[in-house]
C-alpha positions as semicolon CSV with decimal commas, in nm:
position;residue;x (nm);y (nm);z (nm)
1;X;-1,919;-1,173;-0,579
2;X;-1,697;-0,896;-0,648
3;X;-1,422;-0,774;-0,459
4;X;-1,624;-0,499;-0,309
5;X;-1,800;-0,810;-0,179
6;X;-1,509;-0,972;-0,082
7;X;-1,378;-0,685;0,131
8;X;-1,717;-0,651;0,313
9;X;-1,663;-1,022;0,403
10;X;-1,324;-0,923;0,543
11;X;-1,473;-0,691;0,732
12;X;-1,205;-0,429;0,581
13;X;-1,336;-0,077;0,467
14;X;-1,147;0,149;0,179
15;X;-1,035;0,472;0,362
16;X;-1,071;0,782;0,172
17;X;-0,787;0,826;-0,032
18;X;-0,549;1,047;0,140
19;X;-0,477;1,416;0,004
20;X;-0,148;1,443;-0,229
21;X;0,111;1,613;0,023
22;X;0,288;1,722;-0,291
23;X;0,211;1,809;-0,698
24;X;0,078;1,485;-0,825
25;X;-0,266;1,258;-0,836
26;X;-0,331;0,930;-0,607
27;X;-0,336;0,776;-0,910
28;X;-0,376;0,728;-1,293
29;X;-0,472;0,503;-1,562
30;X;-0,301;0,383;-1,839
31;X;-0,422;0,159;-2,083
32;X;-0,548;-0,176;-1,842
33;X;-0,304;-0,095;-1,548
34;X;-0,359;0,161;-1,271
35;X;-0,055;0,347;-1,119
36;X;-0,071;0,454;-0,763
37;X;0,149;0,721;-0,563
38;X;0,298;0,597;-0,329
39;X;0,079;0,621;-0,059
40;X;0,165;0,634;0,341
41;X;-0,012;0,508;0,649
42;X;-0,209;0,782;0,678
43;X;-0,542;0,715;0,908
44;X;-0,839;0,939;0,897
45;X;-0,581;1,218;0,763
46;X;-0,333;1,172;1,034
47;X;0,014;0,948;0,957
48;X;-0,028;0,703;1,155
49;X;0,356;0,675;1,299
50;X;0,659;0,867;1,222
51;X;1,028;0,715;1,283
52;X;1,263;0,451;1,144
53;X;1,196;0,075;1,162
54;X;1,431;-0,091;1,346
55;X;1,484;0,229;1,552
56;X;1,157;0,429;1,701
57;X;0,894;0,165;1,511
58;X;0,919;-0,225;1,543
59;X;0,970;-0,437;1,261
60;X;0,617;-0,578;1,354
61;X;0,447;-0,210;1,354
62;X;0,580;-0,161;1,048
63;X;0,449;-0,438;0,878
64;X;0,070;-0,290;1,006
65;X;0,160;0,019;0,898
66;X;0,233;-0,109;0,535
67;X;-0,104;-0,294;0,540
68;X;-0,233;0,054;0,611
69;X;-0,068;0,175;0,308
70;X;-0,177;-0,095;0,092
71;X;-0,512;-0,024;0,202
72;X;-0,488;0,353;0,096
73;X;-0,312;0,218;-0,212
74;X;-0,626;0,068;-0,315
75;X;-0,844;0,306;-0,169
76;X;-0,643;0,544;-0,437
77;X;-0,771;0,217;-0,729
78;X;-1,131;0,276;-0,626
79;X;-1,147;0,609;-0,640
80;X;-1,035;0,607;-1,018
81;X;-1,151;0,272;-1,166
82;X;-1,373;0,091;-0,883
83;X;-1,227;-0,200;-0,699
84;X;-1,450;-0,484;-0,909
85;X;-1,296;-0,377;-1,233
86;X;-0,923;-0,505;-1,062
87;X;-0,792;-0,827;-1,248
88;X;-0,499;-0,907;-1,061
89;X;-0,197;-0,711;-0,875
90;X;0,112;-0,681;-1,087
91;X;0,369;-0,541;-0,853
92;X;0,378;-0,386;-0,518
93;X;0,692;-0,162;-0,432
94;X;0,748;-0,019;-0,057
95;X;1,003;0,192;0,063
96;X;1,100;0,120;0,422
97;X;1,254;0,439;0,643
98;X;1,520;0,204;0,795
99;X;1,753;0,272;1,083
100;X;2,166;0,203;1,052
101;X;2,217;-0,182;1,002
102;X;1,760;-0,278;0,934
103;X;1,801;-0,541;0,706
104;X;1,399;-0,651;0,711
105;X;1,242;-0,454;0,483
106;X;1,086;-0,785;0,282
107;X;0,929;-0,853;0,633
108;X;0,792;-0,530;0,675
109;X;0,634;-0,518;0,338
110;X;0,470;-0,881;0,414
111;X;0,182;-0,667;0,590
112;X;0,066;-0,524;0,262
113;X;0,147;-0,861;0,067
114;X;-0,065;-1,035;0,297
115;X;-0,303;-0,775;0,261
116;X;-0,366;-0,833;-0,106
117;X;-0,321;-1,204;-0,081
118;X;-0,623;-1,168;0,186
119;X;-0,843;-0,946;-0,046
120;X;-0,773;-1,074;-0,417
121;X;-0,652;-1,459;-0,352
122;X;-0,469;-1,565;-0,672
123;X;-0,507;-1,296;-0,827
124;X;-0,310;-1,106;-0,517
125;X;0,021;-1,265;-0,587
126;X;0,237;-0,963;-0,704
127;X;0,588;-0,889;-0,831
128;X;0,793;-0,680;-0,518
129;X;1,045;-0,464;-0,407
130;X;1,112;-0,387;-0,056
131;X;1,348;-0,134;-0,054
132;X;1,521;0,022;0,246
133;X;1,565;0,422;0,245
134;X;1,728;0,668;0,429
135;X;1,411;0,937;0,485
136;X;1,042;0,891;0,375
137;X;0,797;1,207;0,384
138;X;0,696;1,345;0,683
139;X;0,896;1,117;0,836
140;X;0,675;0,792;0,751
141;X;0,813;0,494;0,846
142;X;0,684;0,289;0,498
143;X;0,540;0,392;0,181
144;X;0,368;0,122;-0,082
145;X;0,290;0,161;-0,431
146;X;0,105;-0,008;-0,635
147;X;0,038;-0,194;-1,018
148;X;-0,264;-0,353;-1,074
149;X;-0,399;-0,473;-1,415
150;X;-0,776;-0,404;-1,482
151;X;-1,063;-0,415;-1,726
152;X;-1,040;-0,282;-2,019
């Protein structure tokens, strides 16, 4: 089974990848890795929160909404390469819109580490950063990129 099978097991369904909000692709191939944007929680084209963590989200809303974004990270995968030709995830970096003093940005970015965990087992165990920021766009409360390695 591939992981097309795996995520119908899950019960989880790829969104469409979202629509650049600026001059770039969702992502691009070079060589055996794939490069994503980073990509927001965007659901069925509308963010899906706005607002600093640790301010107007909760930690723990945050960490859904960077599942979300892991999801459209890989929705962004599938679109270019097809999500049975992934070998592993390499490294997953998130960007958390933090208020004064939020100091749990590696928690927030568990919900799209768990994600991939979930999804690819083994091969979901990733190299992170979970970085706090000042301002995402729009005014997204967490954005994920990601690495992944895949066939050649």
């Amino acid at each position: 089974m591939g992981w097309s099978g795996r995520l119908a097991e899950l019960g989880i369904e790829l969104p469409e990848v979202a629509a650049p909000v600026a001059a770039y692709v969702p992502a691009v191939r070079t060589g055996s890795h794939v490069y994503t944007s980073g990509q927001l929680p965007f659901v069925a084209g509308s963010l899906a929160a706005t607002g600093k963590v640790g301010g107007e989200v909760s930690p723990e809303e945050a960490k859904q909404h960077a599942r979300t974004a892991a999801l459209n990270a890989l929705a962004a995968v599938h679109a270019l390469v097809g999500i049975d030709s992934v070998l592993r995830v390499v490294k997953v970096t998130g960007f958390v819109a933090s208020s004064e003093g939020f100091t749990g940005q590696p928690a927030v970015l568990n919900g799209a580490s768990e994600l991939l965990g979930e999804i690819f087992g083994d091969a979901g165990s990733h190299a992170r950063s979970a970085v706090g920021v000042a301002e995402l766009p729009l005014g997204a409360p967490v954005e994920v990129e990601l690495i992944v390695e895949v066939e050649a």
